[in-house]
mmCIF file as gemmi writes it, N, C-alpha and C atoms, coordinates in Angstrom:
data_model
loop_
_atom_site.group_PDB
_atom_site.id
_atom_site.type_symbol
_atom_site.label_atom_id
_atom_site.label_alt_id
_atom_site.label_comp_id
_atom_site.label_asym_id
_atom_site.label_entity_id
_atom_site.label_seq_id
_atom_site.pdbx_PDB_ins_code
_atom_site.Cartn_x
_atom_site.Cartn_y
_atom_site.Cartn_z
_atom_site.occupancy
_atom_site.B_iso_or_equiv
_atom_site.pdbx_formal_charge
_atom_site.auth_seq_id
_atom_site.auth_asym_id
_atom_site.pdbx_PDB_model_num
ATOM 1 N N . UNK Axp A 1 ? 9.617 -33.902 5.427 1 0 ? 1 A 1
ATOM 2 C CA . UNK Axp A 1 ? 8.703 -34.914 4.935 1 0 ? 1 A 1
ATOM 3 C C . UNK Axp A 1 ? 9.436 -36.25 4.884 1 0 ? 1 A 1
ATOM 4 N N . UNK Axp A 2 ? 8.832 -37.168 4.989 1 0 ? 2 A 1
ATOM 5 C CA . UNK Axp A 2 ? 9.267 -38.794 5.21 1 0 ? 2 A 1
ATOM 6 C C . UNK Axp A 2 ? 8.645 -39.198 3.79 1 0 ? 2 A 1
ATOM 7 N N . UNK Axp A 3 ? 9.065 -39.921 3.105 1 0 ? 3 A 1
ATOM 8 C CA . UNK Axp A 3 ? 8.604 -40.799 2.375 1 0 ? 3 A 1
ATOM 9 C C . UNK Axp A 3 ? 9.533 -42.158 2.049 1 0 ? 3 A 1
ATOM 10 N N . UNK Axp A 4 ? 8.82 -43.068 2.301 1 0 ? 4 A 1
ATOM 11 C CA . UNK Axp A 4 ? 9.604 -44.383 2.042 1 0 ? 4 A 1
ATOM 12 C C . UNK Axp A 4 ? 8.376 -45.658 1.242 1 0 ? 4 A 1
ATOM 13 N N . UNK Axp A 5 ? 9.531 -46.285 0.526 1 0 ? 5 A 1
ATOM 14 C CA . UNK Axp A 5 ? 8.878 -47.375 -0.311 1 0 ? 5 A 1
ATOM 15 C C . UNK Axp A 5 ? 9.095 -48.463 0.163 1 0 ? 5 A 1
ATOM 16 N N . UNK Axp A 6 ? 7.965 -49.457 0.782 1 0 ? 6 A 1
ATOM 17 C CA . UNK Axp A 6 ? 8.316 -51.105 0.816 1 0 ? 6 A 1
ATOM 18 C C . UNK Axp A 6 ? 7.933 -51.907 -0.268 1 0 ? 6 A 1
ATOM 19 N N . UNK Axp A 7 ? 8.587 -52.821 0.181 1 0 ? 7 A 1
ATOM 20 C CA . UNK Axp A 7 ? 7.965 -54.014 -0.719 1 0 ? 7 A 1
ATOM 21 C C . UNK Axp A 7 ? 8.098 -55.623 -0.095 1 0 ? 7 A 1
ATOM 22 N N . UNK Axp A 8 ? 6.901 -55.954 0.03 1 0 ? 8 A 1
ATOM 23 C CA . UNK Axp A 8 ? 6.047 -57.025 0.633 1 0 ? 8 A 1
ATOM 24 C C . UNK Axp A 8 ? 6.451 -58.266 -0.228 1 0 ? 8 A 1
ATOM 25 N N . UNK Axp A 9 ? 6.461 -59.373 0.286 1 0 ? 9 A 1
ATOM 26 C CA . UNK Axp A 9 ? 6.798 -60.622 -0.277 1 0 ? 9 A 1
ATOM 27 C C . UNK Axp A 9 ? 5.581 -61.307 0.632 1 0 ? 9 A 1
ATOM 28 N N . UNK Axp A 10 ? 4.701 -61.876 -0.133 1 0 ? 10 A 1
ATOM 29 C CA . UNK Axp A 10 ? 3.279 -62.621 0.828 1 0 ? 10 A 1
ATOM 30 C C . UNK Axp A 10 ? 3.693 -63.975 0.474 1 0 ? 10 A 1
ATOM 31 N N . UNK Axp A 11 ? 3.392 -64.988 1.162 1 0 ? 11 A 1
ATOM 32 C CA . UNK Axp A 11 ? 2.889 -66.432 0.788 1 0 ? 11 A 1
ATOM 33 C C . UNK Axp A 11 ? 2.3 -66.987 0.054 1 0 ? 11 A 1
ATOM 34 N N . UNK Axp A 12 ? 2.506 -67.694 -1.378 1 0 ? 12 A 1
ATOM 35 C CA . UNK Axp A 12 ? 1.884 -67.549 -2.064 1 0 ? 12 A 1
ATOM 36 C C . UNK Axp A 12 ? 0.162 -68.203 -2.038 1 0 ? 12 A 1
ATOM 37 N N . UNK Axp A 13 ? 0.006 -68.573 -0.647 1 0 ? 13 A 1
ATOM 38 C CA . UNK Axp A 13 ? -1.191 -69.452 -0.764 1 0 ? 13 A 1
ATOM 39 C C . UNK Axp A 13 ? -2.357 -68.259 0.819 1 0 ? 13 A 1
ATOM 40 N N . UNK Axp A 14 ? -1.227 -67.462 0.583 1 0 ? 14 A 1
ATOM 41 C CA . UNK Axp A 14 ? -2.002 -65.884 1.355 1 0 ? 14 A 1
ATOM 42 C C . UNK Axp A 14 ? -2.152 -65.03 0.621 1 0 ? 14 A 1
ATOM 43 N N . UNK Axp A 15 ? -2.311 -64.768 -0.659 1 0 ? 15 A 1
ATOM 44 C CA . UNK Axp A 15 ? -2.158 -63.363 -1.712 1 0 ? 15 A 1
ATOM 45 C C . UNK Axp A 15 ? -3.767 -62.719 -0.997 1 0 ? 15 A 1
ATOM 46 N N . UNK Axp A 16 ? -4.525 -64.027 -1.452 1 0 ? 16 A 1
ATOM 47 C CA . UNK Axp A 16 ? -6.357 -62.881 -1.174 1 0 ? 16 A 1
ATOM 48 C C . UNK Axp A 16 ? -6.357 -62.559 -0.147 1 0 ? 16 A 1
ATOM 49 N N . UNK Axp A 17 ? -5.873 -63.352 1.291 1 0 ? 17 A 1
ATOM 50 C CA . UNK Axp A 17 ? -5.884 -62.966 2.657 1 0 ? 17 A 1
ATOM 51 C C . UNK Axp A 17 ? -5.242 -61.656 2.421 1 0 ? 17 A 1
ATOM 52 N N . UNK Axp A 18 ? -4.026 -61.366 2.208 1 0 ? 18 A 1
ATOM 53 C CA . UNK Axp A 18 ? -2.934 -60.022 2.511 1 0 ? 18 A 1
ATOM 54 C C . UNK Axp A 18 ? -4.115 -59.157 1.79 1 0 ? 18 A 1
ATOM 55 N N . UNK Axp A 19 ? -4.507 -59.178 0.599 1 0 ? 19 A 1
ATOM 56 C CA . UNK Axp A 19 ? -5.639 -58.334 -0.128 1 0 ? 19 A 1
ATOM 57 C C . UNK Axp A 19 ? -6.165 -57.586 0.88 1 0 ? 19 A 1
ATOM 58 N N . UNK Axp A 20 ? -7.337 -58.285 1.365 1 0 ? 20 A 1
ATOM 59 C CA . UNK Axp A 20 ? -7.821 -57.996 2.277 1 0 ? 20 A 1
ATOM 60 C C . UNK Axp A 20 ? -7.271 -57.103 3.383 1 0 ? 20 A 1
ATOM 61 N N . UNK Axp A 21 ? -6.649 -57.956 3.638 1 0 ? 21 A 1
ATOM 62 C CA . UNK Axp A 21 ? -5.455 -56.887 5.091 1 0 ? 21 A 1
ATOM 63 C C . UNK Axp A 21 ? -5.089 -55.815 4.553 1 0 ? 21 A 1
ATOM 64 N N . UNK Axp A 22 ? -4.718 -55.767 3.798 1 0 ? 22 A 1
ATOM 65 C CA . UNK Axp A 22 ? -3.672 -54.418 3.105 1 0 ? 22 A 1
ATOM 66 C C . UNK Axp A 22 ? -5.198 -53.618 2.717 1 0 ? 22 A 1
ATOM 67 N N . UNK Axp A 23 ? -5.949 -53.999 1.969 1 0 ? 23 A 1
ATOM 68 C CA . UNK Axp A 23 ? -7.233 -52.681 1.568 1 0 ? 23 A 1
ATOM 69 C C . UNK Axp A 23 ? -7.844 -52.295 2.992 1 0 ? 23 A 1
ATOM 70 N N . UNK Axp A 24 ? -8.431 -53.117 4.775 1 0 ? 24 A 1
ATOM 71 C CA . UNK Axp A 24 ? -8.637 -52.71 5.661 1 0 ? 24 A 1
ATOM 72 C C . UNK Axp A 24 ? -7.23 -51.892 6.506 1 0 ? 24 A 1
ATOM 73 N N . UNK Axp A 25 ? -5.968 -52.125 5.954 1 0 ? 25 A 1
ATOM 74 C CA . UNK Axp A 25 ? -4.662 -51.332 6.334 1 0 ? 25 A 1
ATOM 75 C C . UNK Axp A 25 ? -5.318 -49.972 6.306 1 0 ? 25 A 1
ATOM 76 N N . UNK Axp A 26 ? -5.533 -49.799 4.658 1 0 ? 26 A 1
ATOM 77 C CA . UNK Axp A 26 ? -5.15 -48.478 4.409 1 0 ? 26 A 1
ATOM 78 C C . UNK Axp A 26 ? -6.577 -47.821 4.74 1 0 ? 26 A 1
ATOM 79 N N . UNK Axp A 27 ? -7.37 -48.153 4.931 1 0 ? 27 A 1
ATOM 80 C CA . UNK Axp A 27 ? -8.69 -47.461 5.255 1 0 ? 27 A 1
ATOM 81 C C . UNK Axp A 27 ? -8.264 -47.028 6.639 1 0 ? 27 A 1
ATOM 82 N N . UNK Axp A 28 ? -7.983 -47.922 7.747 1 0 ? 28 A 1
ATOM 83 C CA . UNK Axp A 28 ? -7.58 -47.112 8.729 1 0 ? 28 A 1
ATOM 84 C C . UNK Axp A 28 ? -6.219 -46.223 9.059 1 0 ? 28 A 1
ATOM 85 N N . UNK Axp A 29 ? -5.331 -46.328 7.876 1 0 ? 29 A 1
ATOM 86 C CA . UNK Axp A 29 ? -4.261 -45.104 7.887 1 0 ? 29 A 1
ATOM 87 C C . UNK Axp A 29 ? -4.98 -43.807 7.612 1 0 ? 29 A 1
ATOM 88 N N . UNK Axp A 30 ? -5.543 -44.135 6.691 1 0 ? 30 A 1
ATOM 89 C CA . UNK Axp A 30 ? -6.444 -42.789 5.895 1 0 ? 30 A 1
ATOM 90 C C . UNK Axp A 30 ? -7.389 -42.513 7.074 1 0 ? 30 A 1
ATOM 91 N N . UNK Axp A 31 ? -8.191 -42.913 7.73 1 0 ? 31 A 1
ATOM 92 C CA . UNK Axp A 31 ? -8.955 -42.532 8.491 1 0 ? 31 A 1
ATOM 93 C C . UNK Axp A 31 ? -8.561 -41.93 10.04 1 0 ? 31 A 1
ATOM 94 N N . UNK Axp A 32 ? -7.287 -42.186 10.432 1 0 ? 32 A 1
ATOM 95 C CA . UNK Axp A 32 ? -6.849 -42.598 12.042 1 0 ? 32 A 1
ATOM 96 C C . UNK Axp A 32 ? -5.498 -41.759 11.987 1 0 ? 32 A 1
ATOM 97 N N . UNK Axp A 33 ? -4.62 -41.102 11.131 1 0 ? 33 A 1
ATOM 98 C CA . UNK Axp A 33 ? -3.52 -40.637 10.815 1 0 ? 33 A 1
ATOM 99 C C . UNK Axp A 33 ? -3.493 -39.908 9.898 1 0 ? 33 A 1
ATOM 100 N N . UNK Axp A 34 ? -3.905 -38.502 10.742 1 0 ? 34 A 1
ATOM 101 C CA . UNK Axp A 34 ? -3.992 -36.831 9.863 1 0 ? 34 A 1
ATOM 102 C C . UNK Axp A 34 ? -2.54 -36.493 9.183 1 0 ? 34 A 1
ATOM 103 N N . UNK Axp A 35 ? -1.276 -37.028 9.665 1 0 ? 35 A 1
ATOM 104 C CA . UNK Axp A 35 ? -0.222 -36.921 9.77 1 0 ? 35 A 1
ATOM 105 C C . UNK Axp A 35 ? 0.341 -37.603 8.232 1 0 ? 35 A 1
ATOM 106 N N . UNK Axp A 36 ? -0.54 -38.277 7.92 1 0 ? 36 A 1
ATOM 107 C CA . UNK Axp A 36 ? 0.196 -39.752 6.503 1 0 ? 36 A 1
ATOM 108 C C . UNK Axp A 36 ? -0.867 -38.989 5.323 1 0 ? 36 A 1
ATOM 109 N N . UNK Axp A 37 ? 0.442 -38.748 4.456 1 0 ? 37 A 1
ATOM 110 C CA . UNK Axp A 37 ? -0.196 -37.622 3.082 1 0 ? 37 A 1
ATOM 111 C C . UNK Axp A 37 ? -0.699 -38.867 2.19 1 0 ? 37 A 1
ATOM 112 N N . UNK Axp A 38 ? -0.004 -39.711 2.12 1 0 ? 38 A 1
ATOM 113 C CA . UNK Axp A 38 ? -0.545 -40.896 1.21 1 0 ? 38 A 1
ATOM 114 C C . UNK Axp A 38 ? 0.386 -42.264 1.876 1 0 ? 38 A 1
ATOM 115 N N . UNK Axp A 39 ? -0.626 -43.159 1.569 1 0 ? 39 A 1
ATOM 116 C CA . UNK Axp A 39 ? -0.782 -44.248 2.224 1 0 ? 39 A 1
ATOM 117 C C . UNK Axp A 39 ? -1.403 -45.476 0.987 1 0 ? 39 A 1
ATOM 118 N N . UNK Axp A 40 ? -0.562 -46.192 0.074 1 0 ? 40 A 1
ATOM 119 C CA . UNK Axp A 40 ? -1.098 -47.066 -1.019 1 0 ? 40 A 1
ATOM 120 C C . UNK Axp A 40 ? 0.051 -47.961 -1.19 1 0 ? 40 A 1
ATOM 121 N N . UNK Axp A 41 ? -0.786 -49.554 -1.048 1 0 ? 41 A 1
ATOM 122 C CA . UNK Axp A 41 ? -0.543 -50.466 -1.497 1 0 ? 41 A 1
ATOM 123 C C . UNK Axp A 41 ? -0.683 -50.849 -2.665 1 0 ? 41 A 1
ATOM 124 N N . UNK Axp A 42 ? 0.216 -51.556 -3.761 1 0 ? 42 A 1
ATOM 125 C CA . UNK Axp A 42 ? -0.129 -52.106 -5.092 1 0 ? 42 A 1
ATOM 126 C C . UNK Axp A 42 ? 0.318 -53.431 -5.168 1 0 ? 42 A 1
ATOM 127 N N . UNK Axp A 43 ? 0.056 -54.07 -5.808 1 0 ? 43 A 1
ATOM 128 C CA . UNK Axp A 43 ? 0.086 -55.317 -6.458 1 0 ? 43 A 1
ATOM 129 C C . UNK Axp A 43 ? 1.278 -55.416 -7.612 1 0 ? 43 A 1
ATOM 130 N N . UNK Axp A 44 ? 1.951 -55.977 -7.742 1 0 ? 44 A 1
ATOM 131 C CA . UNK Axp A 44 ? 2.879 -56.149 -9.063 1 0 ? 44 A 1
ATOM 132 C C . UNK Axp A 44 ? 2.512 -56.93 -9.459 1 0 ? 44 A 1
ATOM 133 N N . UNK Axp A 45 ? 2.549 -56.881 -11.55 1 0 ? 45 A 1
ATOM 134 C CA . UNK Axp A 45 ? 2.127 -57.167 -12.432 1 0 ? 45 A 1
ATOM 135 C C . UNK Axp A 45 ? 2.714 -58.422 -12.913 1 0 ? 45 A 1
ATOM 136 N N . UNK Axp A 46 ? 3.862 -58.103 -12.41 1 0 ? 46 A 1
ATOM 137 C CA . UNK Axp A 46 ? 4.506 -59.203 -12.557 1 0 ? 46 A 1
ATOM 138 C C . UNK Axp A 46 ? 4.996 -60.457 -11.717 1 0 ? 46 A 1
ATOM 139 N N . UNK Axp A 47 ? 4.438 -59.896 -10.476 1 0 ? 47 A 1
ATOM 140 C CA . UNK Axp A 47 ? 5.038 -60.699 -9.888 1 0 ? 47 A 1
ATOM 141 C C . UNK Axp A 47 ? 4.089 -60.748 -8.403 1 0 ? 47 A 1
ATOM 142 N N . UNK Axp A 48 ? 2.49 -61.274 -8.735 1 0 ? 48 A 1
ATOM 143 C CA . UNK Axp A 48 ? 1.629 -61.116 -7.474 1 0 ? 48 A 1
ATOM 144 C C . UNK Axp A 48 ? 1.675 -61.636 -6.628 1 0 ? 48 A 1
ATOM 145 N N . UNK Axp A 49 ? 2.502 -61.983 -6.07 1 0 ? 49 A 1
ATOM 146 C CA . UNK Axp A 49 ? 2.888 -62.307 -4.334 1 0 ? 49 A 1
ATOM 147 C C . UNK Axp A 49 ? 3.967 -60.87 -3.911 1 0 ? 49 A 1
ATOM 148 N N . UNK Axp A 50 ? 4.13 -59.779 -4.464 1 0 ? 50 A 1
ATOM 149 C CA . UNK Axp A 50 ? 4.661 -59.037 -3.885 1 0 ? 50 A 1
ATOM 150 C C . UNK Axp A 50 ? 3.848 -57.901 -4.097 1 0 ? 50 A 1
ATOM 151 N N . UNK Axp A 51 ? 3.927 -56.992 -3.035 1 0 ? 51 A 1
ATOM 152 C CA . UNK Axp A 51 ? 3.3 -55.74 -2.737 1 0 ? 51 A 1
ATOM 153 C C . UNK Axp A 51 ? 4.294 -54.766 -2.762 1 0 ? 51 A 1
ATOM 154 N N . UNK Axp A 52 ? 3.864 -54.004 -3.191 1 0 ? 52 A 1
ATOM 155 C CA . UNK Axp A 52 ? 4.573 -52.222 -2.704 1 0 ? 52 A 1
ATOM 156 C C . UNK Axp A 52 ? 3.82 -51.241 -1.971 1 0 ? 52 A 1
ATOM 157 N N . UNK Axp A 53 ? 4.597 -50.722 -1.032 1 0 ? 53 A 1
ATOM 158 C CA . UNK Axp A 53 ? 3.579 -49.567 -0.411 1 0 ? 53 A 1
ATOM 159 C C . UNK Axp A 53 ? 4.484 -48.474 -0.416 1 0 ? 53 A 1
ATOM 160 N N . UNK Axp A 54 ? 3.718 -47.441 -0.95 1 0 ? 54 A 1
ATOM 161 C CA . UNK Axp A 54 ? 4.425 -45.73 -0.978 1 0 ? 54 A 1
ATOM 162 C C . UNK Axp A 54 ? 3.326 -45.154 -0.247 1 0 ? 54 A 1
ATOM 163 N N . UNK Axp A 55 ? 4.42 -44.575 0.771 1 0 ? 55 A 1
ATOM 164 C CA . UNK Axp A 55 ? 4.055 -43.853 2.009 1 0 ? 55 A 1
ATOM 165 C C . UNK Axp A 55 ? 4.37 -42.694 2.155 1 0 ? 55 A 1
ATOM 166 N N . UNK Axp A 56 ? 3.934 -41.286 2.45 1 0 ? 56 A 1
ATOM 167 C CA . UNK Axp A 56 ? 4.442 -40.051 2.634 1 0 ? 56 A 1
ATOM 168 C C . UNK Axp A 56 ? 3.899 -39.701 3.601 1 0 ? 56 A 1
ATOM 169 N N . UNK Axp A 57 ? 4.75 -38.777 5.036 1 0 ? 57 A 1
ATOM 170 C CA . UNK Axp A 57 ? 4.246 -38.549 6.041 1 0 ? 57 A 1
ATOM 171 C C . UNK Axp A 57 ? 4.708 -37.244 5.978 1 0 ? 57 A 1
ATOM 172 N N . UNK Axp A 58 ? 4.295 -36.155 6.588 1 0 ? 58 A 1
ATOM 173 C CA . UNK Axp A 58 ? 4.38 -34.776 7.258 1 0 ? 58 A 1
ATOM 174 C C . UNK Axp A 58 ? 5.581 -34.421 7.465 1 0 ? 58 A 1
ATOM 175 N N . UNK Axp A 59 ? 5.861 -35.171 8.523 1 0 ? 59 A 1
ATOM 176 C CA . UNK Axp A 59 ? 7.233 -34.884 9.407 1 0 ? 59 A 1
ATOM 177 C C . UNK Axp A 59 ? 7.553 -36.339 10.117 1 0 ? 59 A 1
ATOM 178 N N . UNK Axp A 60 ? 8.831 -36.364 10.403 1 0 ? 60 A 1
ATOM 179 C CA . UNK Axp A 60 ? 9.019 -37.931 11.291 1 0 ? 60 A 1
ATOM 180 C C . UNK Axp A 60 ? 8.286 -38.185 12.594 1 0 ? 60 A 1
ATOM 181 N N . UNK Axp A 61 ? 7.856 -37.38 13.262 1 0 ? 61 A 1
ATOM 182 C CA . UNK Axp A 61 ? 6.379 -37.625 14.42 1 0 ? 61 A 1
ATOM 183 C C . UNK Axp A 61 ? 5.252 -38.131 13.563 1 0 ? 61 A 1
ATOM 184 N N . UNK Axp A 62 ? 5.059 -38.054 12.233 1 0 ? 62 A 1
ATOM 185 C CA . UNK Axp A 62 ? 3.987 -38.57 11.552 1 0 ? 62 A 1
ATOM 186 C C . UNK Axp A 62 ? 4.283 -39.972 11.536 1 0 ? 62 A 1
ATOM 187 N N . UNK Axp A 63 ? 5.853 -40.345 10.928 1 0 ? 63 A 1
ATOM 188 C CA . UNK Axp A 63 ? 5.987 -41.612 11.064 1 0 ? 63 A 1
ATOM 189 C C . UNK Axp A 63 ? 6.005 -42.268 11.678 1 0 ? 63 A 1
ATOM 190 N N . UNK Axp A 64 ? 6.59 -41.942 13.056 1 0 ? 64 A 1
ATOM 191 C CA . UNK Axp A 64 ? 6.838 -42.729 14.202 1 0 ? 64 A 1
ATOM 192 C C . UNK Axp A 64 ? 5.263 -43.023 14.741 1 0 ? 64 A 1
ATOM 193 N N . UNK Axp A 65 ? 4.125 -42.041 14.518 1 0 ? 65 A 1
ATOM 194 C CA . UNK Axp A 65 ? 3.002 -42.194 14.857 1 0 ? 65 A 1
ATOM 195 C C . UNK Axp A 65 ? 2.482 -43.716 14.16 1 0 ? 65 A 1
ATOM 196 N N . UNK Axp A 66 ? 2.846 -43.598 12.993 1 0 ? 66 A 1
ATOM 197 C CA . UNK Axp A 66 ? 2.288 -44.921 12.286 1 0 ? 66 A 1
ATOM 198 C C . UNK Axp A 66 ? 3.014 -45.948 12.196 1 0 ? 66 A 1
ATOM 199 N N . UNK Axp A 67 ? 3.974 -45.976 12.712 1 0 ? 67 A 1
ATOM 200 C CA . UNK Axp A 67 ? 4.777 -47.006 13.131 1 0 ? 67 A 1
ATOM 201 C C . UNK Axp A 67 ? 4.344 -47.583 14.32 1 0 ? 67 A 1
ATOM 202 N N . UNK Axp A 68 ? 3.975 -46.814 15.128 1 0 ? 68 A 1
ATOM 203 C CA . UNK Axp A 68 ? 3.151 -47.192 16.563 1 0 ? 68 A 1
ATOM 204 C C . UNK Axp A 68 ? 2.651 -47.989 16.29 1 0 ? 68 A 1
ATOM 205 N N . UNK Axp A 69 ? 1.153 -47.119 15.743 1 0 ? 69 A 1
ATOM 206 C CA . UNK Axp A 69 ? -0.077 -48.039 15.013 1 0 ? 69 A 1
ATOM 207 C C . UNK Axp A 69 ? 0.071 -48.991 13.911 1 0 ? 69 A 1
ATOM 208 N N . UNK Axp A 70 ? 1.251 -49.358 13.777 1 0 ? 70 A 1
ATOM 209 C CA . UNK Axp A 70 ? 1.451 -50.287 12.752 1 0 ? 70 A 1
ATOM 210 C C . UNK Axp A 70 ? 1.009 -51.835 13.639 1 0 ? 70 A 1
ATOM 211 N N . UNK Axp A 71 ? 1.776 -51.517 15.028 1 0 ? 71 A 1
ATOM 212 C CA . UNK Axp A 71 ? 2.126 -52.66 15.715 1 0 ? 71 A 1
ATOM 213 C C . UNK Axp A 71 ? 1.002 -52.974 15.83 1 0 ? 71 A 1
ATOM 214 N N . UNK Axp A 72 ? -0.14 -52.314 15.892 1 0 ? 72 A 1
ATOM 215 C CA . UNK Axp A 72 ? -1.863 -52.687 16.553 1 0 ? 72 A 1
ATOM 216 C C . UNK Axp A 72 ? -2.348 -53.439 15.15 1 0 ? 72 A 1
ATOM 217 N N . UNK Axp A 73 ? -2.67 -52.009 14.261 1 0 ? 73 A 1
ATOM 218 C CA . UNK Axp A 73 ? -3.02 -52.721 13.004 1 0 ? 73 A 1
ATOM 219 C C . UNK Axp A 73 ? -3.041 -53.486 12.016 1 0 ? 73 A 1
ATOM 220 N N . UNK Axp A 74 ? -1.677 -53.668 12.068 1 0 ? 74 A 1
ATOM 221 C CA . UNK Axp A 74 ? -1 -54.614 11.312 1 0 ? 74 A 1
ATOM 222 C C . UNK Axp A 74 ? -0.314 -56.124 11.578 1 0 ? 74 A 1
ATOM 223 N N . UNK Axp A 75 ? -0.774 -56.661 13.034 1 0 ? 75 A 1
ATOM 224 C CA . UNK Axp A 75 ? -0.13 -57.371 13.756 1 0 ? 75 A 1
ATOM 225 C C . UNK Axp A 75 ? -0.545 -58.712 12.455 1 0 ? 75 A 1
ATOM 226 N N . UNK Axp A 76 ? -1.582 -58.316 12.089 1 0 ? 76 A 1
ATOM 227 C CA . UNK Axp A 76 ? -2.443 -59.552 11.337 1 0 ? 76 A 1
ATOM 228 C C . UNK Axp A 76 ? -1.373 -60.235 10.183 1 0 ? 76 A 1
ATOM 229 N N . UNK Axp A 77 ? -0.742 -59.052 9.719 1 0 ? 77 A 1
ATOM 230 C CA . UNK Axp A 77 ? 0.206 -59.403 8.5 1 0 ? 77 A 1
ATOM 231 C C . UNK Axp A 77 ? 1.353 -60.194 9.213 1 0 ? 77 A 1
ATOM 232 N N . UNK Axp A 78 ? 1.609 -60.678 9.315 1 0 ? 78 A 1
ATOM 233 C CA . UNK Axp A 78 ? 2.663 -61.532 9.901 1 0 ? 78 A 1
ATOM 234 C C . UNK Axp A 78 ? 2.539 -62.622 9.746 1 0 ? 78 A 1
ATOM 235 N N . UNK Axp A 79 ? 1.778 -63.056 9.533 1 0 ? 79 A 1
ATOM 236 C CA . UNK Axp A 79 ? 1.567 -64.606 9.07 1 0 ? 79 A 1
ATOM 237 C C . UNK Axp A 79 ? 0.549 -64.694 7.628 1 0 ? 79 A 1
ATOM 238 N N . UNK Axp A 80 ? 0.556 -64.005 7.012 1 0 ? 80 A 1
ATOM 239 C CA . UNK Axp A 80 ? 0.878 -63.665 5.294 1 0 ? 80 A 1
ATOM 240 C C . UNK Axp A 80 ? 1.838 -63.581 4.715 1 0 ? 80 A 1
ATOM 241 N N . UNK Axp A 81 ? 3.192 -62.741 5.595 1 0 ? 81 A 1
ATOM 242 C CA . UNK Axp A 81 ? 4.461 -62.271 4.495 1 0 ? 81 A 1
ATOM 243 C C . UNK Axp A 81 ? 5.456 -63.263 4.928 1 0 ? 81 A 1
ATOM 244 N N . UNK Axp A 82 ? 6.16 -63.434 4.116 1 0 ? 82 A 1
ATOM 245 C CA . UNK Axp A 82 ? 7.236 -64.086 4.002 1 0 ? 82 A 1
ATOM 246 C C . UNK Axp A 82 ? 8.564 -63.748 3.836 1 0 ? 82 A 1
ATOM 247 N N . UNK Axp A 83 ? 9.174 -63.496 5 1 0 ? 83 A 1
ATOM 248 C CA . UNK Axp A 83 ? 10.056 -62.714 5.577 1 0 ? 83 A 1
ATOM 249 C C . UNK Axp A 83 ? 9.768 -61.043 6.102 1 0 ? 83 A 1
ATOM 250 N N . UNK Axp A 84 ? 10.98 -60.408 6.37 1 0 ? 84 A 1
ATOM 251 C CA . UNK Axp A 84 ? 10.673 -59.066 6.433 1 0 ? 84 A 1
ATOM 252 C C . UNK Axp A 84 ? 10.321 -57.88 4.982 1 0 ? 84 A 1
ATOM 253 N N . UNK Axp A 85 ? 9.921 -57.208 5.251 1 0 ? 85 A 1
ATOM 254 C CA . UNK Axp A 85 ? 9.801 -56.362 4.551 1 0 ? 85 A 1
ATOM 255 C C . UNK Axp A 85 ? 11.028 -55.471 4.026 1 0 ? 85 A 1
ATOM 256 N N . UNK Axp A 86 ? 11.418 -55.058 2.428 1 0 ? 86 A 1
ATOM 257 C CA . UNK Axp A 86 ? 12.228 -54.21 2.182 1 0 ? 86 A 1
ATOM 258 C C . UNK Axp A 86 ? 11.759 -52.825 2.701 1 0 ? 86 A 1
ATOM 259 N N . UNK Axp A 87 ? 12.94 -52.209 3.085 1 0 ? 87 A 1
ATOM 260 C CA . UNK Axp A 87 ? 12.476 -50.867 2.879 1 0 ? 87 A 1
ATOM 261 C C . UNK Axp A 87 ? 13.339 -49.871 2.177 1 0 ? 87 A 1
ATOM 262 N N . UNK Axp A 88 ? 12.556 -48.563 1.817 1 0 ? 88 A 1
ATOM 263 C CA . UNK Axp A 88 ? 13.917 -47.719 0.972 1 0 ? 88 A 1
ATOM 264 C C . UNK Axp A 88 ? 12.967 -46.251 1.407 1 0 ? 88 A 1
ATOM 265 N N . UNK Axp A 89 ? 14.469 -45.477 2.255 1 0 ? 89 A 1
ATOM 266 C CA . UNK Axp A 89 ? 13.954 -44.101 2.213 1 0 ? 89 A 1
ATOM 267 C C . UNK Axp A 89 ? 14.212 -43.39 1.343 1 0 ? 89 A 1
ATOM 268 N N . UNK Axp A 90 ? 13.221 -42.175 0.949 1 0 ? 90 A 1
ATOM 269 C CA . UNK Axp A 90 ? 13.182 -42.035 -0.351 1 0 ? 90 A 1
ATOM 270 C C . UNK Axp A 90 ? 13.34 -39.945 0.316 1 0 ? 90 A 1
ATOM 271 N N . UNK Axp A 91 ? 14.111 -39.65 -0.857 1 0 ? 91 A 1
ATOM 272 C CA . UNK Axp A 91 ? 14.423 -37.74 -0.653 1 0 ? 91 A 1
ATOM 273 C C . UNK Axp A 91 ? 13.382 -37.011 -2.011 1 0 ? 91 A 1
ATOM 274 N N . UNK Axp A 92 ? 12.39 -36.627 -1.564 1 0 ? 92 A 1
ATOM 275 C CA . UNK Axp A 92 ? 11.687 -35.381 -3.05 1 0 ? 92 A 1
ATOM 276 C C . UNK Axp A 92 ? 12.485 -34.415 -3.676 1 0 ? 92 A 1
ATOM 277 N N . UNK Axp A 93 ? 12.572 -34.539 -4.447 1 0 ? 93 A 1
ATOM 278 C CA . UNK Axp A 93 ? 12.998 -33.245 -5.035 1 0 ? 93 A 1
ATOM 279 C C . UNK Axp A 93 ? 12.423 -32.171 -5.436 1 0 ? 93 A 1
């Protein structure tokens, strides 16, 4: 199983745009990728220009699958975030 945590840094004068993007994101992860156990974006409380997304996939063919489709679906976010994205792979116990 794959699971990894990002976290998004948006523009602060893109927060509702990324909204948007990120809630039509995850409708088509959930819908398009049998492979992705969970797929959710959040908002911090403290700090709303940044996002988190916790992701859990199957197996690493799950990921690499949505990594594919990242490039299609997600091309939009790129001119919302501000810089790259953190990432952190994460082990279940």
């Amino acid at each position: 199983m794959v699971t990894l945590l990002a976290e998004l840094k948006v523009k602060a004068d893109k927060v509702e745009e990324a909204k948007v993007a990120f809630r039509k994101l995850m409708e088509t992860v959930k819908s398009s990728e049998p492979g992705t156990l969970t797929y959710t974006i959040h908002q911090r409380n403290d700090d709303p220009h940044t996002f988190v997304v916790y992701e859990r996939y199957v197996d690493d063919a799950a990921f690499q699958t949505h990594m594919g489709n990242l490039a299609t679906h997600g091309a939009g976010l790129a001119t919302v975030l501000e810089g790259a994205p953190a990432a952190t792979f994460l082990t279940e116990l």
